[in-house]
C-alpha positions in Angstrom: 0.8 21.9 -20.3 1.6 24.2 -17.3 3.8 22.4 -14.8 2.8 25.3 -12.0 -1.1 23.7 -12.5 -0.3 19.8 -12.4 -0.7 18.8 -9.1 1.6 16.1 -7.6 1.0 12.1 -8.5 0.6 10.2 -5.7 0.3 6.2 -5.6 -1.0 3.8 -3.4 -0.7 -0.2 -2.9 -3.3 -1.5 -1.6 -6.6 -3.4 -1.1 -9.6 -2.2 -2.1 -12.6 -2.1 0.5 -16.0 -2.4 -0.7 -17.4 -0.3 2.3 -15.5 2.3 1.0 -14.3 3.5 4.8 -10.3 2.0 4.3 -8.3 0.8 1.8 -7.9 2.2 -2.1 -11.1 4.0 -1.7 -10.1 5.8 1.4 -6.6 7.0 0.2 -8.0 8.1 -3.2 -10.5 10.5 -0.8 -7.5 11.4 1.0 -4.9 12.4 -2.1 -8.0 14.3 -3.5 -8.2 16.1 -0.3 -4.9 16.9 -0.4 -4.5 18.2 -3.7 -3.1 15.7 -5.3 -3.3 13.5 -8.7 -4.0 9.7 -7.0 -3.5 6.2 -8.5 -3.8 3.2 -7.5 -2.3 -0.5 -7.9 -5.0 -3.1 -6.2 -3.4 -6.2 -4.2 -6.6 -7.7 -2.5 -10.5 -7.4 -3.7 -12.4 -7.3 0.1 -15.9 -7.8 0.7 -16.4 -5.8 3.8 -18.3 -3.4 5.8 -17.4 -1.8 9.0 -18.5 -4.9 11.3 -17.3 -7.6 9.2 -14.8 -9.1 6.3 -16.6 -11.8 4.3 -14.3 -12.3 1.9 -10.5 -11.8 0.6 -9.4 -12.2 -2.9 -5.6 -11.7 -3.4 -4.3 -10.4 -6.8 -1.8 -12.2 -8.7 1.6 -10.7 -7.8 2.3 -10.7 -11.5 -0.4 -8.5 -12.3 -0.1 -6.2 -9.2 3.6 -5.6 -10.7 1.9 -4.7 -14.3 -0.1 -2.8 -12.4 2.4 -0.3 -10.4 4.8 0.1 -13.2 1.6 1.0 -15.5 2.1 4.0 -13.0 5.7 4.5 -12.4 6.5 4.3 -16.2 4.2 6.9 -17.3 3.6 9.3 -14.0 5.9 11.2 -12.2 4.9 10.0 -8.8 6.1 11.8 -5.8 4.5 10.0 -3.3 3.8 6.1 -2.7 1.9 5.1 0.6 1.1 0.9 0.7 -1.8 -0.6 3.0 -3.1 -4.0 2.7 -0.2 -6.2 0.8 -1.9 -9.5 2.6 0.7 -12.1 1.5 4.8 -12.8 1.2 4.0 -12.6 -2.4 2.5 -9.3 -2.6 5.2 -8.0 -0.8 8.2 -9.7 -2.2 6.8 -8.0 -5.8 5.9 -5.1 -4.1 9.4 -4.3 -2.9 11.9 -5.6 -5.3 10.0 -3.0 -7.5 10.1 -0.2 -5.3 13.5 -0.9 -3.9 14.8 -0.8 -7.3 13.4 2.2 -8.4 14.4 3.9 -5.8 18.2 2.7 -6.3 17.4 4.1 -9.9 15.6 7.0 -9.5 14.6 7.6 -5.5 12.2 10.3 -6.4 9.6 9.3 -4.4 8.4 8.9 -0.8 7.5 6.0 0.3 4.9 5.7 3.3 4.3 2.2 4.7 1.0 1.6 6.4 1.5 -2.4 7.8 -2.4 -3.0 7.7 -2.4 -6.6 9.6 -6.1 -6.0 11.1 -9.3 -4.7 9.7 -11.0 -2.3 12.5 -13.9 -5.7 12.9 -10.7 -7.9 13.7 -10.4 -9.3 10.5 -6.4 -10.7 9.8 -5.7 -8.6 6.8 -1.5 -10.0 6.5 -1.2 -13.2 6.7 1.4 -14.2 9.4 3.8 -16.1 7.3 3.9 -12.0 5.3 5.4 -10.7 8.9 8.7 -11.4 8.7 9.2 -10.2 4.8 7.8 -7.1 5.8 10.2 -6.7 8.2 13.1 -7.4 6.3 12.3 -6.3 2.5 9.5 -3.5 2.6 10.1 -1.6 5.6 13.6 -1.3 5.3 13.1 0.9 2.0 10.3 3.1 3.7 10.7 6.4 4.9 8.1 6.8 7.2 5.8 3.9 8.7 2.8 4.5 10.2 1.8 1.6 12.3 -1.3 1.7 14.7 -0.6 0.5 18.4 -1.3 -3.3 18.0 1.1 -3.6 14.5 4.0 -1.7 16.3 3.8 -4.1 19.1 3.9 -7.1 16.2 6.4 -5.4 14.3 8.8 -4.4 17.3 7.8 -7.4 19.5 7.2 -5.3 22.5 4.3 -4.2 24.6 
Protein backbone atom coordinates (compact mmCIF):
# COMPACT_ATOMS: atom_id res chain seq x y z
CA UNK A 1 0.00 0.00 0.00
CA UNK A 2 1.00 3.69 -0.62
CA UNK A 3 1.52 5.47 2.66
CA UNK A 4 1.22 9.05 0.69
CA UNK A 5 -2.73 7.77 -0.01
CA UNK A 6 -3.76 6.46 3.54
CA UNK A 7 -5.38 9.03 5.20
CA UNK A 8 -4.81 9.53 9.00
CA UNK A 9 -6.87 7.17 11.66
CA UNK A 10 -8.71 8.97 13.84
CA UNK A 11 -10.70 7.49 17.06
CA UNK A 12 -13.46 8.55 19.06
CA UNK A 13 -15.07 7.51 22.63
CA UNK A 14 -18.18 8.03 22.77
CA UNK A 15 -21.96 7.54 22.85
CA UNK A 16 -23.78 6.85 20.09
CA UNK A 17 -26.97 9.12 19.37
CA UNK A 18 -29.80 7.70 17.62
CA UNK A 19 -30.80 11.13 16.07
CA UNK A 20 -27.72 11.10 14.48
CA UNK A 21 -27.08 15.06 15.26
CA UNK A 22 -24.19 14.37 18.32
CA UNK A 23 -22.30 11.75 19.47
CA UNK A 24 -20.41 8.70 17.37
CA UNK A 25 -22.50 9.51 14.50
CA UNK A 26 -21.56 13.11 14.39
CA UNK A 27 -17.77 12.70 14.83
CA UNK A 28 -17.68 9.95 12.13
CA UNK A 29 -19.38 12.93 9.71
CA UNK A 30 -16.84 15.11 11.00
CA UNK A 31 -13.47 12.82 10.49
CA UNK A 32 -14.98 12.04 7.03
CA UNK A 33 -15.16 15.62 6.37
CA UNK A 34 -11.85 16.11 7.32
CA UNK A 35 -10.18 13.57 5.43
CA UNK A 36 -9.66 11.19 7.72
CA UNK A 37 -9.96 7.19 8.35
CA UNK A 38 -12.63 7.26 11.65
CA UNK A 39 -13.34 4.61 14.34
CA UNK A 40 -15.16 4.37 16.91
CA UNK A 41 -15.34 2.63 20.54
CA UNK A 42 -19.20 3.08 21.92
CA UNK A 43 -19.59 3.83 25.77
CA UNK A 44 -23.43 4.62 25.95
CA UNK A 45 -26.45 3.36 23.44
CA UNK A 46 -29.00 6.75 23.59
CA UNK A 47 -32.33 6.96 22.47
CA UNK A 48 -32.64 10.53 21.51
CA UNK A 49 -33.78 13.12 19.19
CA UNK A 50 -33.07 16.77 19.32
CA UNK A 51 -35.94 17.62 22.06
CA UNK A 52 -35.50 14.74 24.19
CA UNK A 53 -33.33 11.62 25.71
CA UNK A 54 -35.55 8.68 26.47
CA UNK A 55 -33.17 6.42 27.33
CA UNK A 56 -29.39 5.67 28.41
CA UNK A 57 -27.76 2.37 28.21
CA UNK A 58 -24.11 2.30 29.47
CA UNK A 59 -21.60 -0.18 27.95
CA UNK A 60 -19.75 -2.47 30.12
CA UNK A 61 -16.37 -0.92 30.83
CA UNK A 62 -14.80 -4.27 30.02
CA UNK A 63 -16.05 -4.34 26.71
CA UNK A 64 -15.55 -0.55 25.94
CA UNK A 65 -11.66 -1.48 26.77
CA UNK A 66 -11.90 -4.56 24.08
CA UNK A 67 -13.31 -2.18 22.14
CA UNK A 68 -10.51 0.76 21.94
CA UNK A 69 -7.60 -1.50 21.99
CA UNK A 70 -9.45 -3.50 18.97
CA UNK A 71 -8.34 0.00 17.50
CA UNK A 72 -5.16 0.99 18.99
CA UNK A 73 -3.59 -2.52 18.40
CA UNK A 74 -4.25 -2.76 14.83
CA UNK A 75 -4.51 1.22 13.52
CA UNK A 76 -2.13 3.77 13.64
CA UNK A 77 -4.26 6.35 15.21
CA UNK A 78 -3.26 9.90 15.24
CA UNK A 79 -5.98 11.40 16.77
CA UNK A 80 -8.45 10.36 19.75
CA UNK A 81 -11.33 12.93 20.55
CA UNK A 82 -13.85 11.39 23.73
CA UNK A 83 -17.58 12.66 24.19
CA UNK A 84 -20.08 11.05 26.22
CA UNK A 85 -18.05 8.66 28.84
CA UNK A 86 -21.38 8.93 31.33
CA UNK A 87 -19.97 7.09 34.37
CA UNK A 88 -16.67 6.87 36.84
CA UNK A 89 -16.37 3.52 35.24
CA UNK A 90 -16.19 4.49 31.72
CA UNK A 91 -13.74 6.88 32.47
CA UNK A 92 -11.51 5.10 34.89
CA UNK A 93 -11.19 2.36 31.78
CA UNK A 94 -11.05 4.96 29.44
CA UNK A 95 -8.03 6.61 30.94
CA UNK A 96 -5.83 4.03 32.46
CA UNK A 97 -5.81 2.87 28.75
CA UNK A 98 -5.02 6.01 27.21
CA UNK A 99 -2.76 7.26 29.81
CA UNK A 100 -0.71 4.28 29.34
CA UNK A 101 -0.44 4.31 25.89
CA UNK A 102 0.63 7.37 25.73
CA UNK A 103 3.47 6.70 28.44
CA UNK A 104 4.31 3.94 25.80
CA UNK A 105 3.85 5.30 22.71
CA UNK A 106 2.33 9.09 22.93
CA UNK A 107 1.62 9.09 19.31
CA UNK A 108 -1.64 10.43 19.46
CA UNK A 109 -3.64 13.51 20.26
CA UNK A 110 -6.00 13.39 22.50
CA UNK A 111 -9.11 15.88 22.39
CA UNK A 112 -11.45 15.71 25.37
CA UNK A 113 -14.99 16.89 24.84
CA UNK A 114 -16.64 16.62 28.72
CA UNK A 115 -20.23 16.07 27.32
CA UNK A 116 -22.28 16.47 30.77
CA UNK A 117 -25.56 17.85 28.99
CA UNK A 118 -27.42 16.84 25.90
CA UNK A 119 -28.61 20.25 23.98
CA UNK A 120 -32.68 19.06 25.43
CA UNK A 121 -31.04 19.18 29.00
CA UNK A 122 -30.60 15.70 29.33
CA UNK A 123 -27.55 14.85 32.21
CA UNK A 124 -25.25 12.87 29.94
CA UNK A 125 -22.21 12.40 33.09
CA UNK A 126 -23.35 11.32 35.87
CA UNK A 127 -22.18 13.65 38.86
CA UNK A 128 -20.38 11.15 40.93
CA UNK A 129 -18.06 10.85 37.00
CA UNK A 130 -17.05 14.78 37.77
CA UNK A 131 -14.47 14.52 39.85
CA UNK A 132 -12.61 11.45 38.00
CA UNK A 133 -12.66 13.43 35.01
CA UNK A 134 -10.95 15.98 36.60
CA UNK A 135 -8.33 14.14 38.01
CA UNK A 136 -7.58 11.04 35.58
CA UNK A 137 -8.89 11.98 31.91
CA UNK A 138 -8.22 15.52 31.62
CA UNK A 139 -5.02 15.61 33.04
CA UNK A 140 -3.70 13.34 29.94
CA UNK A 141 -5.58 15.53 27.32
CA UNK A 142 -4.16 17.98 25.12
CA UNK A 143 -6.74 20.03 24.27
CA UNK A 144 -10.37 20.21 26.02
CA UNK A 145 -13.05 21.61 24.47
CA UNK A 146 -15.73 22.35 27.01
CA UNK A 147 -18.99 24.43 26.15
CA UNK A 148 -19.74 27.41 28.50
CA UNK A 149 -21.95 25.56 31.20
CA UNK A 150 -19.12 22.40 31.50
CA UNK A 151 -16.20 24.95 32.00
CA UNK A 152 -18.08 26.56 34.61
CA UNK A 153 -18.54 22.73 36.32
CA UNK A 154 -15.23 21.82 35.52
CA UNK A 155 -13.46 25.18 36.78
CA UNK A 156 -16.14 25.94 39.44
CA UNK A 157 -16.46 29.46 38.29
CA UNK A 158 -19.01 31.71 36.65
Amino acid sequence: MDNENIKPVTLTIAGSDSGGGAGIQADLKTFTALGTFGTSAITCLTSQNPSSVTGILEVNANFLEKQILAVLDYFPVKAIKTGMLFSTSIIEKTSSILSKRKKEENHFFLVIDPVMVATSGAKLLQDSAIDVLLTKLIPIGNLITPNLDEAEILSGKK
